[in-house]
Structures are given as C-alpha cells and as structure tokens.
C-alpha positions as MATLAB code, in Angstrom:
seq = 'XXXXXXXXXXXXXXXXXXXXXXXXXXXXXXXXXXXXXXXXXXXXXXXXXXXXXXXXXXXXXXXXXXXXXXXXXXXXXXXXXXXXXXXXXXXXXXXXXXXXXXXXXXXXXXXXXXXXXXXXXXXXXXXXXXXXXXXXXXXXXXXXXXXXXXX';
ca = [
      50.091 -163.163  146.379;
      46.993 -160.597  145.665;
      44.877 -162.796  147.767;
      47.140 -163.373  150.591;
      47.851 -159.909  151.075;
      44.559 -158.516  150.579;
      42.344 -161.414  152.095;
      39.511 -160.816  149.221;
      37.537 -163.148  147.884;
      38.385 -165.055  144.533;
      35.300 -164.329  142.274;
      36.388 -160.292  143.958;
      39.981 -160.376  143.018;
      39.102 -162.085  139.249;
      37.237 -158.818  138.476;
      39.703 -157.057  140.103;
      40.403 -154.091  136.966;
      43.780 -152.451  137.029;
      41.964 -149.040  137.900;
      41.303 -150.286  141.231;
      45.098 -149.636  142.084;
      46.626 -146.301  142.209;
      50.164 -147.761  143.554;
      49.014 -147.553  146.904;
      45.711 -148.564  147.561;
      43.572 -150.872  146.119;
      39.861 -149.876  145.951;
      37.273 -151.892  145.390;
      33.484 -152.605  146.041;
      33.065 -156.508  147.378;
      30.678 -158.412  145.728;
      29.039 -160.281  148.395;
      26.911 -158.762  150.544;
      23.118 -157.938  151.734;
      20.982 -157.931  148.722;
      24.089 -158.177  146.031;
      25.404 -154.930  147.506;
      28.986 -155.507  149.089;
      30.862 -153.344  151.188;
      33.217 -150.682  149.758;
      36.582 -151.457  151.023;
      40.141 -149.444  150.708;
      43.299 -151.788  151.386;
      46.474 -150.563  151.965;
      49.257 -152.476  149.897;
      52.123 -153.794  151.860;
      55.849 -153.658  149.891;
      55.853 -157.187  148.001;
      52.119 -156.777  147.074;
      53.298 -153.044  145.742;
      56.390 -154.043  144.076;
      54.479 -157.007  142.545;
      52.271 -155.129  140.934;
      53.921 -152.139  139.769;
      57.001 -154.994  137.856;
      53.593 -156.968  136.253;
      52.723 -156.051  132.628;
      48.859 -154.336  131.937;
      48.038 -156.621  129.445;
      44.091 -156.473  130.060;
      41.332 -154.444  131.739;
      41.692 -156.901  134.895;
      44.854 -157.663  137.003;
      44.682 -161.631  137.137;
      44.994 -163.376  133.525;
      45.074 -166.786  131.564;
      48.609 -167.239  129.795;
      46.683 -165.994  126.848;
      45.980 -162.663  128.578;
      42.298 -162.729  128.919;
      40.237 -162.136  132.046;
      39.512 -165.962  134.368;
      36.375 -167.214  133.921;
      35.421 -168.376  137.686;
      35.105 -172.096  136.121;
      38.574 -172.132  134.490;
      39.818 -170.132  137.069;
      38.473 -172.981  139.922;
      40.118 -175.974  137.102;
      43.106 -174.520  137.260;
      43.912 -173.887  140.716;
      42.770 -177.689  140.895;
      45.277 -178.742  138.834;
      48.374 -176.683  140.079;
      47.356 -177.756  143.733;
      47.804 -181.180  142.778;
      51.038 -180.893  140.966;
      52.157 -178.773  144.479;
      51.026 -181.755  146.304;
      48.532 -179.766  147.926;
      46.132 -181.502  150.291;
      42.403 -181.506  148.456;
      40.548 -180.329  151.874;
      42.164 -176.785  151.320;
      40.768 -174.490  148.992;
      41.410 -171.040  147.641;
      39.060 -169.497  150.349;
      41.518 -170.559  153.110;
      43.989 -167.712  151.475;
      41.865 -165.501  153.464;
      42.023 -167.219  156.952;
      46.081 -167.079  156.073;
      45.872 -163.146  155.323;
      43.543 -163.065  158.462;
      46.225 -165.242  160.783;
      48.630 -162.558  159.220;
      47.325 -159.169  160.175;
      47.038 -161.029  163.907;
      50.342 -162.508  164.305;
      51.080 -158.303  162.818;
      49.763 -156.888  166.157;
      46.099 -155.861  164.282;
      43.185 -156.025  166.818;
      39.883 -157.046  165.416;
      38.470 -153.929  163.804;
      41.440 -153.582  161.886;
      40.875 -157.025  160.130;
      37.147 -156.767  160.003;
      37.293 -153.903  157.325;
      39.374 -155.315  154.428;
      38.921 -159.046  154.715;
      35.307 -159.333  156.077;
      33.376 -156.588  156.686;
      31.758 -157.463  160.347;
      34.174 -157.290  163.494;
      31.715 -160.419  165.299;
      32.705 -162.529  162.237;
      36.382 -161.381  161.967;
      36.840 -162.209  165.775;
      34.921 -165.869  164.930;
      37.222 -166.605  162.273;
      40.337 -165.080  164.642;
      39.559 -167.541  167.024;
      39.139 -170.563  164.622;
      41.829 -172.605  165.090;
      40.627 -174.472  161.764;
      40.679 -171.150  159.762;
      43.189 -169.402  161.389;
      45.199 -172.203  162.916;
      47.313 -172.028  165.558;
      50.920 -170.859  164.993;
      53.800 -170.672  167.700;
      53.697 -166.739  167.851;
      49.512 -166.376  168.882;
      49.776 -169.462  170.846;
      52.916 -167.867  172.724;
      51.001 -164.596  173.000;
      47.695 -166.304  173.999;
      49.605 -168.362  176.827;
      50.813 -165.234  178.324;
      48.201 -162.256  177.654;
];
C-alpha cells in the first residue's frame, strides 16, 4: 500500500523512518539521483494510506519491517516479495518497480496533468509524460482509453 500510494522507489520506502510522516505528509529525500543526490520530495497522503499508517504499531526506527520487527535488508526484502508473488500466482515478468507505473496510471485516471505526477513519483515532467504514455508501464485501462478516444 505505501508504494502504491506514494509511487517511491523500494530501496526509498525500506529506509523510509517513521519521522518522515507527520500524519499528513510524508517527507523524504529520494535516493537516486545526479551524483547520489536525489530530489527532496513532499507527498501528500491520501485517506487509506493515512489511516494505514496511523492503526500500524512503531515498532522500529523505519516504517516497513520483517515479522521480527527489524528494518528489510534490500536482499531479503527482494526474496521475499519473490516468494509471496509466487504463492499470489503472480506472473514473474512483473516486479516491485511496476507499483510505481500503477501509482502513476492512478494519479492520471485522478484527473493529475503531468507536473503533478512528475514531482512525487519521478522527479522530471519529460520522463513522467514517457512513462504516462507507456502503455507497458502504465497500461491502458477503459477510463484513459475512453478519455483519450474523445479528448
């Protein structure tokens, strides 16, 4: 749910510390980015998100935890999202990273225009409208191919 709703990256929302959120924003610096310095970003929380995370127990310095309450290693993190994709039946061609292209297809089928995408999920409007227009990583649902048919 934290990555569909904020369209961050995983290694991002594994670091993610509880201090980031102050029950309505989420504030964080990205890590990717020219020379290991990523963007600043401020992402507004939408109700499930919010209720989601003020209900979940602080049982460590970072928001996402193994059962045992300690922070994911990227490596066990990656292993297990392996294995509970295969138990869902999950087709192995789609990864965690697609979460983003859904939160993307999201804030589009929402009414956002480009600009408003760009700044939580990616940084650049050119490569927010790229992606947008991917019909591999956005994919085509009825509601922006109704809309594209008659803008």
């Amino acid at each position: 749910m934290l990555a569909l709703w904020t369209g961050q990256r995983q290694g991002d929302l594994l670091a993610l510390p509880w201090s980031a959120y102050d029950g309505q924003f989420i504030r964080l610096r990205q890590r990717k980015g020219k020379k290991g310095k990523g963007r600043r970003v401020k992402i507004p929380l939408g109700a499930p998100l919010k209720a989601m995370l003020d209900r979940t127990q602080r049982v460590a310095t970072v928001i996402l935890t193994t059962s045992n309450n300690t922070a994911w290693t990227e490596d066990g993190f990656r292993a297990s999202w392996g294995k509970a994709c295969a138990k869902a039946d999950i087709p192995d061609d789609l990864t965690f990273h697609d979460i983003r292209g859904s939160a993307v297809m999201r804030l589009a089928e929402a009414g956002c225009e480009v600009p408003e995408i760009a700044r939580p999920s990616r940084g650049t409007r050119s490569r927010t409208l790229r992606l947008s227009l991917d019909a591999h990583y956005l994919g085509w649902t009825t509601k922006l191919a109704v809309s594209a048919a008659f803008a």
